[in-house]
C-alpha positions in Angstrom: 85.0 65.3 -10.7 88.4 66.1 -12.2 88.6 65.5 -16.0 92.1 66.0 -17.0 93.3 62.7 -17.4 95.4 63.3 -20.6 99.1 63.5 -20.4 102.3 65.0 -21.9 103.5 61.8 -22.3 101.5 60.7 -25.4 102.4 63.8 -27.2 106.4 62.9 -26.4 106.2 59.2 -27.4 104.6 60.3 -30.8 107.0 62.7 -31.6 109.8 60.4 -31.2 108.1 57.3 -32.9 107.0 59.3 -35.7 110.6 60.0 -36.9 111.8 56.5 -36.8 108.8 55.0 -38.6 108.9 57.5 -41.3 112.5 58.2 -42.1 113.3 55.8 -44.8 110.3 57.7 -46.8 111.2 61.2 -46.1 112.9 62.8 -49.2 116.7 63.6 -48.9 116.7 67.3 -47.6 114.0 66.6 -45.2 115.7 63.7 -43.6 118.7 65.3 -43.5 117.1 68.6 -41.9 115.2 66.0 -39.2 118.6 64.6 -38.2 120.4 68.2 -37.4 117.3 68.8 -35.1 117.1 65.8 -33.6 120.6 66.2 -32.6 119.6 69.9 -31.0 116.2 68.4 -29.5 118.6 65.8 -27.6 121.0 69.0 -26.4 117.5 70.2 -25.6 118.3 73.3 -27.7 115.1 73.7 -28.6 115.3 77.0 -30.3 118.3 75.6 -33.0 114.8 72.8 -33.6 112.7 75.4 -34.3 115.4 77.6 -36.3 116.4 74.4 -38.5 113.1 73.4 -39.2 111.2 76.7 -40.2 114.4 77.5 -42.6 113.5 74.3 -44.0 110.0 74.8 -44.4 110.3 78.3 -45.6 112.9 77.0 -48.6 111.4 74.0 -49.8 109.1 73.2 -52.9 108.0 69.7 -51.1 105.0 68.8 -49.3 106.4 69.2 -46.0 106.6 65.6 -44.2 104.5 65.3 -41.6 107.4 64.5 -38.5 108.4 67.8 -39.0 105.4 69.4 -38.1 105.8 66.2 -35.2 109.6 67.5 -34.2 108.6 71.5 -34.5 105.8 71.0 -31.8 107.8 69.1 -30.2 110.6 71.7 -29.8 108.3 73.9 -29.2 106.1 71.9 -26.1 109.2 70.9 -24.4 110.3 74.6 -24.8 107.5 75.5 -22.6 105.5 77.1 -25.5 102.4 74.9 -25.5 100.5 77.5 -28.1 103.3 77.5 -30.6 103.3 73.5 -30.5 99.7 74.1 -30.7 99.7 75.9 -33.9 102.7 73.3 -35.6 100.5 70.8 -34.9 97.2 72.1 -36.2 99.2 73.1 -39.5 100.2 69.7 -40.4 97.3 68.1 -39.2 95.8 71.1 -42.1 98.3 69.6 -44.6 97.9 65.3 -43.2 94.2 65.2 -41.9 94.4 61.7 -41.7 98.0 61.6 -39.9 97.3 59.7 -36.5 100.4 60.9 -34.1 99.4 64.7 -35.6 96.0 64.2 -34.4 96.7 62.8 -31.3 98.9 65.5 -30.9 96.1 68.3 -31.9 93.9 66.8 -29.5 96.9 66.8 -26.3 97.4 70.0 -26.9 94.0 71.3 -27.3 93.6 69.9 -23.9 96.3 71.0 -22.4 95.2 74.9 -23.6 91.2 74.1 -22.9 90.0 73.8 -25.8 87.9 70.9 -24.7 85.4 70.6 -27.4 88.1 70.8 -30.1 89.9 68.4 -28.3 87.0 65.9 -27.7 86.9 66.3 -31.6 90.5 65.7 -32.6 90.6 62.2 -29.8 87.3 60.8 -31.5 89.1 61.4 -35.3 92.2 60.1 -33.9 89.7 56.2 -32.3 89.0 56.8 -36.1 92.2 56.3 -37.8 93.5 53.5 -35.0 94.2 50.1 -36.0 93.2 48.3 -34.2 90.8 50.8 -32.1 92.0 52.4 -29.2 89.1 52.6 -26.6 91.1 54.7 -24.5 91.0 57.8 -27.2 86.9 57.8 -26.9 87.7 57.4 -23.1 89.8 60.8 -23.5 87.0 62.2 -25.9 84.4 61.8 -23.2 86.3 63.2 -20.8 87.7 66.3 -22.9 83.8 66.8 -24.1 82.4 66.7 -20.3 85.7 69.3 -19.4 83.8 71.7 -21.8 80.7 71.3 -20.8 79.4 69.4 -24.0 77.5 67.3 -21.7 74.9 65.2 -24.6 78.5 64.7 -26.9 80.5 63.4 -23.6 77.4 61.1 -23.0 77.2 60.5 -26.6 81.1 59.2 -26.8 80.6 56.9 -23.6 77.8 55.6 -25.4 79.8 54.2 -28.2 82.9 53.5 -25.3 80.5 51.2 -23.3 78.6 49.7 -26.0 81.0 46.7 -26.9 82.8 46.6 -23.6 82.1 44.0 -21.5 84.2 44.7 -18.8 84.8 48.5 -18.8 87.0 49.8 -16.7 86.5 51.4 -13.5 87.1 54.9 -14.4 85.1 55.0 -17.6 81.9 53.7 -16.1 82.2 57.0 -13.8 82.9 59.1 -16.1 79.6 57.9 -18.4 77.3 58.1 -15.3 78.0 61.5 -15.2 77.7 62.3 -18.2 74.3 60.7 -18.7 73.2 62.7 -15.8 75.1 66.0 -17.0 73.0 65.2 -19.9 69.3 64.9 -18.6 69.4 61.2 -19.4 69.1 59.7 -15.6 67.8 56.6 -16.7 70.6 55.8 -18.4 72.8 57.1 -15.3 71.2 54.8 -12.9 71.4 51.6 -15.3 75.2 52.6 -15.2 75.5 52.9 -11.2 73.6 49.8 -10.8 75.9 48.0 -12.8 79.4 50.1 -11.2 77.6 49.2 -7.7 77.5 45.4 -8.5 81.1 45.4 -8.9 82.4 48.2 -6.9 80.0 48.3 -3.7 82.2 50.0 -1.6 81.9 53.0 -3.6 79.6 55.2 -1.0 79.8 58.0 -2.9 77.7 56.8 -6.1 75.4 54.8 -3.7 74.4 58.4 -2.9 74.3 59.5 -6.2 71.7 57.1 -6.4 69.9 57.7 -3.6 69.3 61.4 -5.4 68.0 59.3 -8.6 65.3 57.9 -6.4 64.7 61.3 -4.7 63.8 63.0 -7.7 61.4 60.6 -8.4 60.3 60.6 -4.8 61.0 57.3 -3.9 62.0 57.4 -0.3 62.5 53.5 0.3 64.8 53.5 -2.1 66.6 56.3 -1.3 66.6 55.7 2.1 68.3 52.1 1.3 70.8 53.4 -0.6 71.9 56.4 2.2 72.2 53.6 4.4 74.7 52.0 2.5 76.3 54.7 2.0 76.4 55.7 5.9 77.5 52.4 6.5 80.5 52.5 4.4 81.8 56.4 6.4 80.8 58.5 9.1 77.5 60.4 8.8 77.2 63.5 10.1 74.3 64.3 12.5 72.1 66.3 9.7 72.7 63.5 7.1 71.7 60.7 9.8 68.1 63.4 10.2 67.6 63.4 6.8 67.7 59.3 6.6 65.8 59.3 9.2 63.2 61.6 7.6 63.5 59.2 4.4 62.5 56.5 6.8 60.0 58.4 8.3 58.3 59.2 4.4 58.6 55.5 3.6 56.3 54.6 6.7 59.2 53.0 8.5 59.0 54.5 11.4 61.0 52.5 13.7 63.9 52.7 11.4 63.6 56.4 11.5 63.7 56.1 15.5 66.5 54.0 15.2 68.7 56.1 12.8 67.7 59.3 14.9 69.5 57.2 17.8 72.5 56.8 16.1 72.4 60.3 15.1 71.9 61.7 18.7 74.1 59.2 20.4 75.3 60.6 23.2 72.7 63.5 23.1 70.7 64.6 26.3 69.0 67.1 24.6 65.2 67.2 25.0 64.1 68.1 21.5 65.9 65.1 20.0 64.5 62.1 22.2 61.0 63.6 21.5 61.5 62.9 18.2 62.7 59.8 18.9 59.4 58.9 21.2 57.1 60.7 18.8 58.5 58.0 16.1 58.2 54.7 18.6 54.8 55.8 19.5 53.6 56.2 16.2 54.9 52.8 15.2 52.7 51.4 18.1 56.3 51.2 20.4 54.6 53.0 23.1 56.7 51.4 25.9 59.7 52.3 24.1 58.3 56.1 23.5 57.5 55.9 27.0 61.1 54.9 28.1 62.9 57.6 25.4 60.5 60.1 26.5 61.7 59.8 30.4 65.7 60.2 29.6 65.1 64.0 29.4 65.2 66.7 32.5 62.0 66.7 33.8 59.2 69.2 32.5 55.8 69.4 32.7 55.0 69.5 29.1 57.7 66.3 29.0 55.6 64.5 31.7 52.7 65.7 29.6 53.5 64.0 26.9 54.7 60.9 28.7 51.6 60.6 30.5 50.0 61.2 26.7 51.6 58.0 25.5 50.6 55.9 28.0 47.2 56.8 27.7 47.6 55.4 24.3 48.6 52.5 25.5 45.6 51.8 27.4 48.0 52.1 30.7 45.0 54.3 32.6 46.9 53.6 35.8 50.2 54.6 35.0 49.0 57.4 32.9 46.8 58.9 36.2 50.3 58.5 38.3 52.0 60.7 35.6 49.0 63.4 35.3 48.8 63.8 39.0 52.4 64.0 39.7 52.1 66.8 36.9 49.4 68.6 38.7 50.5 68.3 42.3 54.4 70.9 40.0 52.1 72.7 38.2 48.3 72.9 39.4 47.2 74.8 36.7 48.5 72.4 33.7 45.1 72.5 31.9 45.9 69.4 29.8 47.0 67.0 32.4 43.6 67.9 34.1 41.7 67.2 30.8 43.5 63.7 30.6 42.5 62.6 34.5 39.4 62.9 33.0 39.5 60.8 30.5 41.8 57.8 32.0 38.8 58.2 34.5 36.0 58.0 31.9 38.1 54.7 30.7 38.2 53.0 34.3 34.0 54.5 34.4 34.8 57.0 37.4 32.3 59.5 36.1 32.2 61.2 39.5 36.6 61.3 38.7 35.1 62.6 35.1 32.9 65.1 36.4 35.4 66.9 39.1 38.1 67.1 36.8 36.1 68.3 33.9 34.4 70.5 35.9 37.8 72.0 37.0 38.6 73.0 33.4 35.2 75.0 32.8 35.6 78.6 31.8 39.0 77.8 30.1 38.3 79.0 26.9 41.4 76.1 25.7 38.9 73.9 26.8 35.8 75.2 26.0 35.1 72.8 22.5 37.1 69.9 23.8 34.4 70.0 27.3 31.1 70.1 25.6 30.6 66.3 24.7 32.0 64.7 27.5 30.5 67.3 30.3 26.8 66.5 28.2 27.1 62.8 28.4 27.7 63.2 32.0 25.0 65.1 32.5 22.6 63.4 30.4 24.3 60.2 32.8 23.2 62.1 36.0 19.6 62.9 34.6 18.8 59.2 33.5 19.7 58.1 37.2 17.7 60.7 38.9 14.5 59.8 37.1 15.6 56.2 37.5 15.2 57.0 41.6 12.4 58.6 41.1 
């Protein structure tokens, strides 16, 4: 966020204003000695300013006025030496504390050199000595305070900026939610977005400022509502739509997480991403959808596996044994679609379809814990009938 909002131009208008205010006060040789360099200063000879007006101060027994101090930084800023305006300023500012356009000045140029924290100081002095107040000098405080990294004095300043303001303006609500975060006070931060998203809720980047609020406090619905106003107002990209869709996924939404994860793979025939996609429908009970998503990729056995796996969850015995045989008849070693004949067979009560298949998988150690309480009912089945005949 770019802080340097203070111009040149404030310094200029109160070097000029400051003359005309103040010249029927001045006493005779310091009036006399602004005129000669206000004449140079408007040949822009800014060296004959400086020359007039240090002879001056060097020969006089007066307080020095304070537009000279004004019209020697002046001469001196638009002479390209902001450091020598620097130091004018600060000595008159030494000699008038409570001179407004020298303060003003102090702070411009403080800016201007980065001396943020001094110049943070100087605009809040200068809100001071307004009349009326100028909100826009604790505006430029803030902003001078967050340049240098004075984070809880920034935050402080917008504090005081906000307070009576009941329409601040756009920038200066910005600037304070920063600052309240910069500051560690995110509560305060996310009362401020709140109210800069009420009025300005096309603003997608601060909607995602607060979806990180809600983050750190792990609350995913919340985050996830405001990423999606935010991915609404721009382009995701493919790893921001995952990690909404993830969000989702956290918030036990999972058919909004399927549904993002579509727009983020649109166009996609890549297997890994419509598994996700299934794995999400299926878990929302969307097992015809999971199902459907699940059969767009190249064919595999461990893709027919697992689309043979959701329809068993559906109940779909039928079209689950379709799936598991077609499997089998590619790949007749494919252990799990052997294991899962058996069962859509011990669903439709074909024990003898149990018992072949099961039987099948014996001695396959991948098997061997999964077997034991199926293969004993069976045999407990087959034990029960033959003393029945008997």
């Amino acid at each position: 966020m770019n802080m340097k909002y203070i111009f040149p131009f404030f310094m200029v208008v109160l070097m000029l204003t400051g003359f005309a205010h103040a010249e029927d006060r001045l006493p005779p040789m310091a009036r006399q000695t602004l005129h000669t360099a206000q004449i140079h200063m408007d040949n822009e000879r800014f060296d004959e300013v400086v020359s007039v007006l240090r002879t001056y101060m060097a020969s006089t027994d007066e307080i020095i006025p304070a537009p000279v101090y004004i019209m020697l930084g002046g001469a001196h800023y638009r002479n390209g030496h902001a450091r020598e305006a620097y130091t004018a300023f600060i000595e008159g500012q030494a000699v008038w504390p409570r001179h407004e356009m020298l303060v003003r000045n102090c702070a411009v140029l403080c800016y201007e050199l980065d001396r943020f924290k001094d110049a943070g100081k100087f605009f809040e002095k200068a809100y001071a000595l307004t009349d009326p107040l100028e909100p826009l000098l604790l505006f430029q405080a803030g902003s001078a305070y967050y340049g240098g990294e004075d984070f809880s004095a920034s935050s402080l300043v917008m504090d005081r900026l906000m307070a009576p303001s009941q329409q601040p303006k756009k920038e200066w609500v910005r600037l304070a939610i920063h600052a309240h975060l910069q500051a560690g006070h995110p509560h305060k931060a996310e009362k401020m977005l709140h109210r800069f998203l009420a009025e300005n809720p096309d603003e997608g980047p601060y909607w995602e400022l607060l979806a990180k609020l809600h983050l750190d406090r792990e609350e995913y619905e919340e985050a996830a509502g405001a990423l999606e106003i935010c991915y609404r107002l721009r382009d995701p990209s493919q790893r921001e739509l995952e990690r909404l869709a993830s969000l989702y996924h956290y918030s036990n939404a999972p058919l909004m997480a399927a549904a993002t994860l579509r727009r983020a793979y649109c166009g996609t025939t890549e297997t890994p991403q419509f598994e996700k996609i299934a794995f999400l429908c299926a878990s929302a009970g969307r097992l015809d959808d999971a199902v459907q998503t699940i059969a767009r990729c190249p064919y595999s056995v461990e893709r027919a596996e697992k689309q043979g796996r959701f329809l068993y969850q559906g109940r779909r015995f039928d079209d689950a044994t379709t799936v598991f045989q077609d499997v089998l008849h590619h790949e007749s070693k494919a252990g799990e679609s052997r294991f899962f004949l058996a069962m859509c067979a011990w669903e439709r009560r074909d024990w003898k379809g149990v018992k072949e298949h099961l039987s099948r998988l014996r001695g396959n150690p991948a098997f061997a814990n999964r077997l034991k309480g199926p293969l004993q009912i069976i045999e407990d089945m087959e034990t029960v009938r033959a003393e029945l005949r008997e």
